[in-house]
C-alpha positions as CSV (number, residue, x, y, z in Angstrom):
1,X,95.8,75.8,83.9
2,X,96.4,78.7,82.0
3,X,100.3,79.8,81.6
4,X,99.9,83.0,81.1
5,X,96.9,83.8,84.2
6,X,99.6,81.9,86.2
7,X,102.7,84.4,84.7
8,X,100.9,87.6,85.3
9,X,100.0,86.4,89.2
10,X,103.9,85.5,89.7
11,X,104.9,88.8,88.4
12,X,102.3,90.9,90.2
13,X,103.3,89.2,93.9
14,X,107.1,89.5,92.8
15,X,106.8,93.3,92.3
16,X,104.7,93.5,95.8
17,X,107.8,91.5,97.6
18,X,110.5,93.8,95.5
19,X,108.4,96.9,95.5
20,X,108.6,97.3,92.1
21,X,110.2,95.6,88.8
22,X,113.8,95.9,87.6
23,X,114.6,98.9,84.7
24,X,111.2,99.9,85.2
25,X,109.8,103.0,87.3
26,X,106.8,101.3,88.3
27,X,105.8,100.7,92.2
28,X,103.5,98.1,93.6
29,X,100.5,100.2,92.4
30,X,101.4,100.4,88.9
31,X,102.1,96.5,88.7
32,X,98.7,95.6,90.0
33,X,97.0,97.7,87.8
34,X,99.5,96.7,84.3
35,X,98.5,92.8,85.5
36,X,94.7,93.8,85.3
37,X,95.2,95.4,82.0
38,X,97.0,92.4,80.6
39,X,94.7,90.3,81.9
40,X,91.6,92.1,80.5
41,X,93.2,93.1,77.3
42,X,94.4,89.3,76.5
43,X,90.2,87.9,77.1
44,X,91.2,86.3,80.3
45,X,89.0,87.7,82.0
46,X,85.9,90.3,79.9
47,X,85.6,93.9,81.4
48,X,82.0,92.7,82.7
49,X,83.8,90.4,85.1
50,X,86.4,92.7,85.8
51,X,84.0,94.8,87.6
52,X,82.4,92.0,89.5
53,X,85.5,91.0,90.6
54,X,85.9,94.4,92.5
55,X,84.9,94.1,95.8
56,X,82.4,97.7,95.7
57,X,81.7,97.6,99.3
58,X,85.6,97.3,100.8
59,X,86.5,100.3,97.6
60,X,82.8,102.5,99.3
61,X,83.7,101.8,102.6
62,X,87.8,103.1,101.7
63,X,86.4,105.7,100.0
64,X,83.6,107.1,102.5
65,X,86.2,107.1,105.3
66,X,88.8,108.7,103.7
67,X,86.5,112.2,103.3
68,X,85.9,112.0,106.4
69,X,89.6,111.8,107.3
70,X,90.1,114.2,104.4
71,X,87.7,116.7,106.6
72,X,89.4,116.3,109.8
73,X,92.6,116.9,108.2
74,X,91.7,120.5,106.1
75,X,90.0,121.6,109.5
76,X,93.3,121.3,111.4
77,X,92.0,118.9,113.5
78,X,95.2,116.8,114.0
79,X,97.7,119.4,114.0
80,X,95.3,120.8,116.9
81,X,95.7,117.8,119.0
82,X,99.3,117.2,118.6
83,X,100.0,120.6,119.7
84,X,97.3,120.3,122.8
85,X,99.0,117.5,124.1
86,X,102.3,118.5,124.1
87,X,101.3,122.0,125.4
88,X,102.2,121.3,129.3
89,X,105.3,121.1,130.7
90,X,105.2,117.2,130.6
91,X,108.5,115.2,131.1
92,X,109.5,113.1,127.8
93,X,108.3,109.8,129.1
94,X,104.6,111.3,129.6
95,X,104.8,113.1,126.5
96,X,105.8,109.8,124.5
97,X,103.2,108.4,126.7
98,X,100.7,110.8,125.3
99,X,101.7,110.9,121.8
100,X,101.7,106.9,121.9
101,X,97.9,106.9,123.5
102,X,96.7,109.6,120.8
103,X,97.9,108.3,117.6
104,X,96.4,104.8,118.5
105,X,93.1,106.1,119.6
106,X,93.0,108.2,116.1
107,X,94.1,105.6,114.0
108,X,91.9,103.3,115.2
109,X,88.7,105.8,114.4
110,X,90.9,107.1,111.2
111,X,92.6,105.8,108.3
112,X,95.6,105.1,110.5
113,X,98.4,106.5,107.1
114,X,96.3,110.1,107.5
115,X,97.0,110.7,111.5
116,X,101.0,110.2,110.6
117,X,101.1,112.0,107.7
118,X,99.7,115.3,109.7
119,X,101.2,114.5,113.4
120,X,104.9,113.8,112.3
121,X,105.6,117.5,110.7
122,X,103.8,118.7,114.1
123,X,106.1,116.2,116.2
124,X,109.0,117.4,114.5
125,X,108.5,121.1,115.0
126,X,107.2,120.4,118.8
127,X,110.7,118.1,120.0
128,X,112.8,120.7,117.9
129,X,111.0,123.6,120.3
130,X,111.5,121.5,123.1
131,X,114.8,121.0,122.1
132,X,113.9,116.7,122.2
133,X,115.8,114.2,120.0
134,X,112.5,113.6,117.8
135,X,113.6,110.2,116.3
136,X,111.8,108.3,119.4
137,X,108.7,110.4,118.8
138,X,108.3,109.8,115.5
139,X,109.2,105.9,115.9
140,X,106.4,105.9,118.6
141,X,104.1,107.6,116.2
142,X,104.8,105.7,113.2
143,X,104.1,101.7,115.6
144,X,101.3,103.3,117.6
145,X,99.5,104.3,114.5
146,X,99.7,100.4,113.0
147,X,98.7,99.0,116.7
148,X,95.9,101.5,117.5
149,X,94.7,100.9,113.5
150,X,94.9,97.2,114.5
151,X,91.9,98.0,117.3
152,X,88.8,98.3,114.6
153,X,87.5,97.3,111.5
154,X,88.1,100.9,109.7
155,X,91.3,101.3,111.2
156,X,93.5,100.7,108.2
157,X,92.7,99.7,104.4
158,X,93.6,95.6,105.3
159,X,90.7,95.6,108.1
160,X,88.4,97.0,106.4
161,X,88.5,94.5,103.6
162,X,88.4,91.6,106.3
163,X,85.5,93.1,107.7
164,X,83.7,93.3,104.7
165,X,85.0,90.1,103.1
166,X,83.7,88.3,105.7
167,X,80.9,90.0,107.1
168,X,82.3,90.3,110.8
169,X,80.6,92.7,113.3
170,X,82.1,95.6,114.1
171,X,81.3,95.4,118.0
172,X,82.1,91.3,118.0
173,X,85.1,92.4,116.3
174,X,86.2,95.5,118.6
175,X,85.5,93.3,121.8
176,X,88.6,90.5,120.4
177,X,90.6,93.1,119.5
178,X,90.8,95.7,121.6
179,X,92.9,94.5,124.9
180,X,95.6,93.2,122.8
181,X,95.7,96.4,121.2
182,X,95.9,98.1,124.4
183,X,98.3,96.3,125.9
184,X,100.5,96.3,122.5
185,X,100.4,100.3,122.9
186,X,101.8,99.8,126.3
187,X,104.6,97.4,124.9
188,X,105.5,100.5,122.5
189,X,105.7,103.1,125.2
190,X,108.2,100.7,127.0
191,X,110.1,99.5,124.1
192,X,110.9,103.1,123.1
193,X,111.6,104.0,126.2
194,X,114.1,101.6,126.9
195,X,115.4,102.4,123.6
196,X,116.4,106.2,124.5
197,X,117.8,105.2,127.4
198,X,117.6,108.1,129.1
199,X,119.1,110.5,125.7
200,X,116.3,112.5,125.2
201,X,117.6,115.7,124.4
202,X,118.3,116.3,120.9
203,X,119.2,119.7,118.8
204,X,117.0,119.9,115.2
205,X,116.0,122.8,113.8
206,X,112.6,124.6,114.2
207,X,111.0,123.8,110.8
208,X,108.7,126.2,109.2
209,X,105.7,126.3,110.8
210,X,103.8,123.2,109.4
211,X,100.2,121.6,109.0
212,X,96.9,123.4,108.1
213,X,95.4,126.1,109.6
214,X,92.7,125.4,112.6
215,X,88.9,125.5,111.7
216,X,86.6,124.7,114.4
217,X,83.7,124.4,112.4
218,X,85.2,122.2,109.6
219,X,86.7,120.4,112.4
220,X,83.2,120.4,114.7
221,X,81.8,119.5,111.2
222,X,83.6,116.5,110.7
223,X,83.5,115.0,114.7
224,X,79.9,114.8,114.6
225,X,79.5,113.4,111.4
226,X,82.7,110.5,112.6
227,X,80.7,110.1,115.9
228,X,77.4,109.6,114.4
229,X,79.3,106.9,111.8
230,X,81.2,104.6,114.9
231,X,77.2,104.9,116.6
232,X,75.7,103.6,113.8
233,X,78.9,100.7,112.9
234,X,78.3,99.6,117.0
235,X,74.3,100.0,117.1
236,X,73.0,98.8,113.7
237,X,73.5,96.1,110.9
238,X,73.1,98.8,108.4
239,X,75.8,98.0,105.8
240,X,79.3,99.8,106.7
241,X,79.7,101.0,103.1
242,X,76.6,102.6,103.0
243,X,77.4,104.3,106.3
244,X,80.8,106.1,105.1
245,X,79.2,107.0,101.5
246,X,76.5,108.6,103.6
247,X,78.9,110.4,105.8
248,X,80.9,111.1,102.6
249,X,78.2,113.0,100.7
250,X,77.4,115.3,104.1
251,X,80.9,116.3,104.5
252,X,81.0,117.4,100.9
253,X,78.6,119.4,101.1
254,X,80.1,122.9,102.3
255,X,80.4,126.2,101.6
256,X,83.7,126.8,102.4
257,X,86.1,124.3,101.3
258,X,85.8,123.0,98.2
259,X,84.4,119.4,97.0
260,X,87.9,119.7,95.4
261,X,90.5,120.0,98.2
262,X,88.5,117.6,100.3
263,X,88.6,114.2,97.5
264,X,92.0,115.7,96.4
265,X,93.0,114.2,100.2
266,X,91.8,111.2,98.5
267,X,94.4,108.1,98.3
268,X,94.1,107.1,94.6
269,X,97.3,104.9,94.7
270,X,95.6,103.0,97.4
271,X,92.4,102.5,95.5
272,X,93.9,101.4,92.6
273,X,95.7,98.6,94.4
274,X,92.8,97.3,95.7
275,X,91.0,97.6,92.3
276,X,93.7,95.8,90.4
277,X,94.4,92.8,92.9
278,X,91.0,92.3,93.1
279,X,91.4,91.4,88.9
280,X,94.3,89.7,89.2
281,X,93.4,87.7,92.5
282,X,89.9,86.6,91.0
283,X,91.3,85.6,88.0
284,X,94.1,83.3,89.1
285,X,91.4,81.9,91.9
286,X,89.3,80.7,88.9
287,X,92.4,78.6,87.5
288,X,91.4,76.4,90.5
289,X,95.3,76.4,91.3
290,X,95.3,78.1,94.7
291,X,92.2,75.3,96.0
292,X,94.7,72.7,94.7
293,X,97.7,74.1,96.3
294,X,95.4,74.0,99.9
295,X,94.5,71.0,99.4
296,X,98.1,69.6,98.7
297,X,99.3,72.3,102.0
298,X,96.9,70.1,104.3
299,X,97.9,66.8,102.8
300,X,101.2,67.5,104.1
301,X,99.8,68.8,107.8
302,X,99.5,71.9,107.3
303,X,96.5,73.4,107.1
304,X,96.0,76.9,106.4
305,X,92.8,76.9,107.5
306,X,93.7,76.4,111.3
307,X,94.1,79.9,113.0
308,X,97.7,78.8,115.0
309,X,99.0,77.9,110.4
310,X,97.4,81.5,108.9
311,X,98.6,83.4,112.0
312,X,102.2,82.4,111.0
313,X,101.3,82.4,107.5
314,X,99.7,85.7,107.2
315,X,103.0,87.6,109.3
316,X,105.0,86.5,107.4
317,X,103.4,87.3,103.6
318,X,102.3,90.7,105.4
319,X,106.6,91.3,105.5
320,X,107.1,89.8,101.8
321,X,103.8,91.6,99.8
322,X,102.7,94.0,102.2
323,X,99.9,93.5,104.1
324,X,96.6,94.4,102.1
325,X,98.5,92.0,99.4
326,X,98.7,89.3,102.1
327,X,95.5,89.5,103.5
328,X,93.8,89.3,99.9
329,X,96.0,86.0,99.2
330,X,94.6,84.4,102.7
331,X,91.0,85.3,102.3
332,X,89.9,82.1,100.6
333,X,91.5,80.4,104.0
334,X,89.8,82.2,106.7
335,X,86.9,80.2,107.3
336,X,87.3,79.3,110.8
337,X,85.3,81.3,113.3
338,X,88.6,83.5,114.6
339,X,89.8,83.9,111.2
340,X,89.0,87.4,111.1
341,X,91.0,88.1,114.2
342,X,93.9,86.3,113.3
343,X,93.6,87.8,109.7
344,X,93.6,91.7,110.9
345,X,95.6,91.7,114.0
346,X,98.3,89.6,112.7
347,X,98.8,91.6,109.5
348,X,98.6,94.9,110.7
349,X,101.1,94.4,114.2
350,X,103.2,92.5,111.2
351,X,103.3,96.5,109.7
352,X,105.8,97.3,112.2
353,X,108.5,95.0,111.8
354,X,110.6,97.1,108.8
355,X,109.9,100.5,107.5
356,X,108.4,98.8,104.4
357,X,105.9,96.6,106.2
358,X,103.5,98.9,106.6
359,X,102.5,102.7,104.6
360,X,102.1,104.5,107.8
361,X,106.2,104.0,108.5
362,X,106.8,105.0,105.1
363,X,104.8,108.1,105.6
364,X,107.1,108.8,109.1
365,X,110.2,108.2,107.8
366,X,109.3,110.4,104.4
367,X,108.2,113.5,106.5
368,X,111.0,113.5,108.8
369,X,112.8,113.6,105.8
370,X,111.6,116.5,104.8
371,X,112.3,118.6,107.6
372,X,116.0,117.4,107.8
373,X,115.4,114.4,110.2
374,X,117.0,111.3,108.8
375,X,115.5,107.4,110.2
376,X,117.1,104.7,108.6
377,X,116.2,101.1,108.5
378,X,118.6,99.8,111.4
379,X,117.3,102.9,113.4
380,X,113.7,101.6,113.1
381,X,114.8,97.9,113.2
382,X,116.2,99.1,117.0
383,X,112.2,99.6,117.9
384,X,110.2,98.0,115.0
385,X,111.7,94.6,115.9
386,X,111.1,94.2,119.5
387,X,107.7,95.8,119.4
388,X,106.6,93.3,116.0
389,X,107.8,90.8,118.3
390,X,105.9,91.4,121.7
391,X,102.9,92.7,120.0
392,X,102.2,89.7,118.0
393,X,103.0,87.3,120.9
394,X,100.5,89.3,123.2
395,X,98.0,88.9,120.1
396,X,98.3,84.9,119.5
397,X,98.1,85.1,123.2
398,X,94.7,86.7,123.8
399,X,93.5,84.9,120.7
400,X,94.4,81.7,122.1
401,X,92.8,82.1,125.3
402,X,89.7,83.0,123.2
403,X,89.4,80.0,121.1
């Protein structure tokens, strides 16, 4: 047992829970990273194993999808849509419908933190038009996007690690997971709803004209390339990462926007979590401590192992680390059949529970901000709670009647 392996584990997972580290200004990011660096600069682990710790396929896969988000995103292509579907004369509870319906459907084809971070400047300006309070909008966005994410293996970074980490099909997987995903998207129309009450007028001012100019062949560009991709994830065993990285180096090929602008759209913080909890994780795991603790877990009944134990287990680390923190943690556990299921659907429908639980709130909350629309925690709390709540029940549910 080596003290100091063990210290640098303890302090990594403490800055996930606080966010950060007291009298420093470093965020979850820069503690996993600092932890690999202490780690490889102390001869714990040698730079050679360093690498192989890194899980290349789940950072290829990350990165191959995020172009083609990246695409989507310079071509217009969400701002587009937002402003499609609110174009008719709707009444609020069909547009909320709507909105609901379209960010899970794109977050559960795209990285689910890129659809809110170009929808919520567009929702803001649209409700301010429209002269709509555009809190429950942007509430509705911000849980639609972690429940529609929750539908696919390349929905949001924590999927597509289980996916890869344990070599689930993406079809297999999209047949368990999609009803309770539909019916948690239902559960956040209602619970919004019912939250308003009926208030849906609102006064906010008409921001500055927001998002990215629309172009339909960067946009046309990018569809096809995304429809080929989800063909060939359903239709072959070809390997996912080799898929995106394909798809990547299409898309960057272009002669009018530049290799640049497109990996600039790139989430670097993101990557370099992954890259230094896969170090720190890997390193700890061969102290031989976390077997022991299992073992000592199930001597005492509980065992981790089960689906009913890491369901619990893994919604409740998902609200102290985060998720992709949690899920990396439980890995070594999920070896029953359904632990792949339980694994993604508990940790992302976790997301919603507090602003923090999940990046795509953050995102919401952030860029609201900006154009002079102010969300605090209680305010979220009011719809995060109830849908967290209901979501996960439908989920252990439907997994339950599939066991």
């Amino acid at each position: 047992m080596d003290p100091l392996v063990i210290a640098v584990f303890a302090v990594v997972y403490l800055g996930m829970v606080l966010g950060g580290l007291p009298r420093l200004a470093i965020d979850r990011t820069g503690i996993a990273v600092l932890g690999a660096i202490v780690l490889v600069a102390s001869g714990r682990i040698d730079l050679a194993e360093a690498w192989r710790a890194i899980d290349v396929p789940t950072i290829a896969l990350l990165v191959g999808l995020m172009v083609v988000s990246a695409q989507l995103r310079l071509g217009g292509f969400y701002g587009l849509v937002t402003r499609r579907l609110a174009r008719h004369e709707a009444t609020p509870d069909a547009l909320l419908a709507v909105v609901i319906g379209a960010a899970g459907v794109l977050s559960a084809l795209l990285v689910n933190d890129i659809v809110c971070l170009a929808m919520a400047p567009v929702l803001v300006e649209i409700c301010a038009r429209r002269e709509l309070e555009p809190r429950p909008f942007l509430l509705a966005l911000a849980c639609a996007a972690n429940v529609g994410s929750a539908a696919t293996l390349i929905g949001n970074p924590q999927n597509m690690l289980i996916g890869q980490a344990l070599h689930l099909s993406f079809a297999g997987y999209l047949r368990d997971a999609l009803p309770p995903t539909l019916l948690g998207l239902v559960v956040v129309w209602w619970v919004v709803r019912r939250s308003v009450g009926g208030r849906w007028a609102g006064a906010t001012a008409v921001p500055v004209a927001q998002g990215v100019r629309f172009d339909r062949w960067q946009t046309t560009k990018g569809l096809v390339v995304l429809a080929v991709v989800i063909a060939l994830f359903v239709a072959t065993p070809w390997p996912r990462d080799l898929i995106a990285l394909a798809a990547a180096g299409v898309l960057l090929v272009s002669r009018r926007t530049s290799s640049r602008a497109t990996l600039g759209q790139l989430d670097g913080q993101l990557l370099l979590l992954f890259i230094g909890l896969f170090v720190v994780n890997h390193t700890f795991s061969a102290t031989g401590v976390p077997a022991r603790a299992l073992a000592d877990v199930a001597a005492q009944g509980i065992d981790l192992r089960a689906p009913g134990w890491l369901f619990a287990l893994t919604v409740l680390l998902s609200n102290l680390v985060s998720n992709v923190p949690a899920v990396m943690l439980l890995l070594p556990a999920a070896t029953h059949p359904q632990a792949g299921a339980v694994l993604a659907l508990a940790s992302t429908l976790a997301g919603n529970l507090l602003v923090v639980g999940s990046i795509a709130n953050i995102i919401v909350v952030e860029q609201a901000a900006r154009l002079g629309v102010a969300i605090d925690w209680r305010t979220h709390a009011r719809v995060g709670v109830p849908v967290t709540l209901a979501t996960l029940a439908v989920a252990a549910a439907w997994l339950w009647v599939l066991s």
